[in-house]
N, C-alpha and C positions, 0 to 999 in steps of 0.2 A: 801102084801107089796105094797106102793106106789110108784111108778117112774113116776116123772114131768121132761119132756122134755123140755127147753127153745131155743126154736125155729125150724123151721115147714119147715129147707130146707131138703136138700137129706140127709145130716146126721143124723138130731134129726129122720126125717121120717125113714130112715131105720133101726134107733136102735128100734123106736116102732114099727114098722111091726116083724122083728126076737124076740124084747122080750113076744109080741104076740103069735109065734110060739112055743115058749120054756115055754109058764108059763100062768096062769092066773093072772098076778098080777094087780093089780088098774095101765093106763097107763093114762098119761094128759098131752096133748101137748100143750104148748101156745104159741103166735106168734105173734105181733105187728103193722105185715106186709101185712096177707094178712089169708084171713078166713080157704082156703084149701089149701095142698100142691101145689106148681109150678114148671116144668122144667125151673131151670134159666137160660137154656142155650138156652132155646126157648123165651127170652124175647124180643128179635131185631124184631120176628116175628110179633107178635103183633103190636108193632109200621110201617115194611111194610104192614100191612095188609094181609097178610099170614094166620093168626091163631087168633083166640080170645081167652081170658081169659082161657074159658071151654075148650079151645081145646088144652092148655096146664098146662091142673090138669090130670096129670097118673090113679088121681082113681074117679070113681064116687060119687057124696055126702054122698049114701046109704053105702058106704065101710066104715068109722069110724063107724060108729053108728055098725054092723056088726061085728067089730072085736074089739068092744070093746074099742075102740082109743077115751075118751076125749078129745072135741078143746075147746082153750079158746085163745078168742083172746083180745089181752090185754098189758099193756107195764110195765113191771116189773123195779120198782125204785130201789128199796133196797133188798140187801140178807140176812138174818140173818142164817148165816150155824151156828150158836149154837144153837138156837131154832130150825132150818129147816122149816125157814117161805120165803114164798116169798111174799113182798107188790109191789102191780100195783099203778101205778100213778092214782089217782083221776080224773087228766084232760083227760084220753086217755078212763077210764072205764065213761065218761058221754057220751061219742059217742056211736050211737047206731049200733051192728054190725048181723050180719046174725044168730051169733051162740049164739045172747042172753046176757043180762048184765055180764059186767065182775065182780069178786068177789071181796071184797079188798084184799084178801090176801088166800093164795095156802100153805100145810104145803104138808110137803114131808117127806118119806123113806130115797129113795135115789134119786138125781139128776142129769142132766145129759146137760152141757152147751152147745150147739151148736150154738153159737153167729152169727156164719159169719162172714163180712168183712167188712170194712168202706173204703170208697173213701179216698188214698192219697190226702193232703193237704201240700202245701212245704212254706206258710208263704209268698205266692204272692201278690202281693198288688193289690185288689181289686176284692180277690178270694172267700168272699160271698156274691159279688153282686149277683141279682138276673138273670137266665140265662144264669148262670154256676153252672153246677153239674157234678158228676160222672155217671156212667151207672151201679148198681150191684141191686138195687132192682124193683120193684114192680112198687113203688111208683115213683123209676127216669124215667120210663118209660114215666108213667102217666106228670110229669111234661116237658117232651122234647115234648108231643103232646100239651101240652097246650101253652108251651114256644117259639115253631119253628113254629108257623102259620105265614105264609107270611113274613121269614126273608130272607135275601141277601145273605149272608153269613155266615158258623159254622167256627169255628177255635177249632180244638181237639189240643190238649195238651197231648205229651205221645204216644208212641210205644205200642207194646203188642196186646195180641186179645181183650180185651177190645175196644182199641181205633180204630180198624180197623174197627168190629163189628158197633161202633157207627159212619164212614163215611159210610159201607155201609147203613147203616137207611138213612142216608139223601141223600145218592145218588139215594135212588130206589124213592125219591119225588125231584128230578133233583134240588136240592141245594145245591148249589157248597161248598165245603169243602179244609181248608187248614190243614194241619196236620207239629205240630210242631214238629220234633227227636231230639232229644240229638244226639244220635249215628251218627257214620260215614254211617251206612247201620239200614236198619229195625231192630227194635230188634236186635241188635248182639251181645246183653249179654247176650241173650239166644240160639240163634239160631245159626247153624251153617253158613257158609258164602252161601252154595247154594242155602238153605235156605233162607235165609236173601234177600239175590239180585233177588228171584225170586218172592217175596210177595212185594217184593219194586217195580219190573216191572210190576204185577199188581196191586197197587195201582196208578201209574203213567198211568197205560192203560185203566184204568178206568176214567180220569179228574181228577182224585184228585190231592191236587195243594201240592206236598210231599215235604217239606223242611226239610233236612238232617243237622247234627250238627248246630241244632238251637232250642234255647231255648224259656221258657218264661220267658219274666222279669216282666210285668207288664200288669193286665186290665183295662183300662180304662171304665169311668160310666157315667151316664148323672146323670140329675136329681131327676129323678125319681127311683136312684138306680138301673139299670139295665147296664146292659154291652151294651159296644157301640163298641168294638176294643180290640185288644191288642198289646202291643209294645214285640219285640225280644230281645234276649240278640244283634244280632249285630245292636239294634235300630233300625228296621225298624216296622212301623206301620199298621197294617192289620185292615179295618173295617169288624166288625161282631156285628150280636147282638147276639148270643150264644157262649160261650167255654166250649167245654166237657173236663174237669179235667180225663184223662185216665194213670194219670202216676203212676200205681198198686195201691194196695190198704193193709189193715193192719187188722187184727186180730180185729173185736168191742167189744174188753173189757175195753175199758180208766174208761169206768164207775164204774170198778170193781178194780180201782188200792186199794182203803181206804178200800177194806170192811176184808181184809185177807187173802185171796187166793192167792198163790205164782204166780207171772209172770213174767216174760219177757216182749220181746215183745208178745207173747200170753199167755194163761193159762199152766204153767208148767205141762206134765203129765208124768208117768212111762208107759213104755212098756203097760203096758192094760190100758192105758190110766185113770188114779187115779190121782186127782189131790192130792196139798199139805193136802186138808182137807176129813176126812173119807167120804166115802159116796158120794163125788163130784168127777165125772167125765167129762173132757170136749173131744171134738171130732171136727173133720172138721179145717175151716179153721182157726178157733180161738186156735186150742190146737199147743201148741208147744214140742216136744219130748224132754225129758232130754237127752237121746241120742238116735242119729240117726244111722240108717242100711247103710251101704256103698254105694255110688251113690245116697241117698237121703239126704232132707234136712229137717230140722228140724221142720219148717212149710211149707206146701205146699197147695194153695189155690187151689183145683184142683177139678174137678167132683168126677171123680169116688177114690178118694184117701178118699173122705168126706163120700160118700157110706162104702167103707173098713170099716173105721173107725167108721162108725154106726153101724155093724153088729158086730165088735170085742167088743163093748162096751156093747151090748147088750147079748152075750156071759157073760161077766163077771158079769152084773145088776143079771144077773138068776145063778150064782154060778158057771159058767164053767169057768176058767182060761185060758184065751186066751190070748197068746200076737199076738199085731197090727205086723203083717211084711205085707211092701207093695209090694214086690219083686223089682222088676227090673223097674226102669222107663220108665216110655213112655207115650204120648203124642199123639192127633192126632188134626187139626183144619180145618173146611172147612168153608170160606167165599171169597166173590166176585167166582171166578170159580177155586180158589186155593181148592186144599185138598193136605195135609202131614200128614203123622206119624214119628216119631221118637222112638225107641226103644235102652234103654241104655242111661246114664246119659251124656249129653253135654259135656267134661270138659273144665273149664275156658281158661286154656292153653293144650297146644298139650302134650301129653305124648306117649312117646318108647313104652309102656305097651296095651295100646288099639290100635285096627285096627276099619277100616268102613267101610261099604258097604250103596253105594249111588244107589238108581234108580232114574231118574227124566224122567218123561213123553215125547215124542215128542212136545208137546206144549207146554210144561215147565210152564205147571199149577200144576202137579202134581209128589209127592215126595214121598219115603220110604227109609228110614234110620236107618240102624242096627251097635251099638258100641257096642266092644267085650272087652275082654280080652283076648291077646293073651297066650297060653301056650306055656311054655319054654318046650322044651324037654330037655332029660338029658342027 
């Protein structure tokens, strides 16, 4: 049997390392992005200078070749799930890449979509000039080094670890950064309040210039199409030549709304993750659960939930019926000199039903946080 992989993060990667383990079957991973696997969550590093490329690929060159793991890297236009063809764009297959010409076109068994995520865009005016991007791949990396030589000032856009992640990069090269919140406090549509006001005092202990219930309205451009500034919702005007777009990100299937495949907003899938068409499965951030497990939600961009969810897929590719349960949520994040974990699901509003247990550090850098369910006794 053949199983094609579309796309080479920690999802697609860890359904072909387990369908590896359980089968000999023909595996071919392709990828658009980037030649070998990468930790995305080690992407900041690279840009402080911490780590290079090689130093955050998990496995050595010699491990595909090894286990049997085909790469192709390459950028896949169209899906024909009735024939079980996939065609690569022409223009992406004349570049030349490490792992060799890409083919026009890939025929499959069975499939298995891990798209990933695409940068939120909310219809800003003058939100593709050049010098604003988001931070989720490879490639944004690459362009924030080429784009941030010798600027004044960043203006991030957006709450979340994303957008923190991206002041710390520019703080550890001493460029002052503004960071625009919606919210009253950091994140507090996610985060709980101690939470929230202790990553907000480090962020403010660190320079960063943190403005709280304030939006964006507008970037302004020069002539040569690059960002020069951005104006607020309450009109005031900030010069910058970069804005990092950090306000979440969405499922990257838009590509695939005409071709048949049921979706939402991500790829619709059942409990083992089976999308609407035989043989097609999606996984990670892209798939969205017909129904969700209690305290979860129905997409969740997350590490290690995209790991789960490669292994459970690859269970079912090799004939074992596994359904995805993620258990219990929880969360951990370390940047600037904060670390947290949260364990148990947030909820929106306070409920009678759940209790908490808070620990926060003496220097209130550091947090654990446990939500229950209380048992009634009878």
């Amino acid at each position: 049997m053949k199983i094609v992989i579309l796309g080479n993060g920690i999802s697609g990667v860890t359904a072909a390392r387990f369908v590896r383990k359980m089968s000999n079957h023909e595996i071919i991973v392709i990828s658009k992005e980037t030649d070998y696997f990468f930790s995305r969550t080690a992407l900041m590093y690279l840009y402080m200078g911490h780590m290079r490329l090689k130093d955050v690929q998990p496995y050595e060159t010699a491990f595909w070749q090894k286990n049997r793991i085909q790469l192709i890297r390459g950028e896949v236009s169209t899906i024909d799930f009735h024939e079980k063809i996939l065609h690569f764009d022409p223009k992406f297959r004349a570049q030349e890449t490490i792992l060799g010409a890409t083919p026009s076109s890939v025929s499959y068994d069975k499939l298995v979509l891990a798209l990933g995520s695409a940068t939120n865009k909310f219809g800003w005016p003058g939100q593709d000039l050049d010098r604003v991007q988001g931070l989720y791949s490879y490639q944004d990396v690459e362009s924030m080094e080429k784009t941030s030589q010798d600027i004044s000032r960043a203006v991030i856009v957006g709450g979340g670890l994303i957008g923190i992640e991206m002041a710390e990069m520019f703080h550890s090269r001493h460029i002052p950064v503004t960071m625009l919140v919606r919210e009253s406090n950091y994140w507090d549509m996610v985060l709980p309040p101690e939470e929230s006001k202790m990553v907000g005092r480090q962020i403010v202990e660190h320079g960063i210039d943190l403005r709280l219930a304030t939006g964006l309205k507008e970037i302004k451009g020069n002539d040569q199409g690059q960002a020069t500034g951005v104006i607020t919702n309450p009109g005031d005007q900030i010069d910058c030549e970069f804005v990092g777009l950090t306000a979440g990100v969405h499922p990257n299937i838009r590509w695939l709304k005409e071709s048949g495949i049921e979706t939402d907003r991500g790829i619709l899938v059942d409990e083992y993750l089976q999308s609407s068409i035989k043989d097609v499965y999606a996984s990670g951030d892209c798939a969205q659960m017909r129904t969700t497990r209690a305290g979860r939600r129905n997409i969740e961009a997350v590490w290690y939930t995209g790991r789960m969810m490669g292994e459970v897929v690859a269970h079912n590719l090799c004939g074992n019926q596994v359904a995805y349960d993620p258990g219990i949520w929880f969360n951990s994040a370390k940047f600037f000199d904060i670390e947290y974990q949260v364990y148990g699901q947030v909820p929106v509003e306070s409920s009678e039903k759940l209790e908490t247990i808070y620990w926060e550090g003496d220097d209130g850098e550091k947090s654990i946080r446990l939500i229950f369910e209380k048992i009634q006794k009878e």
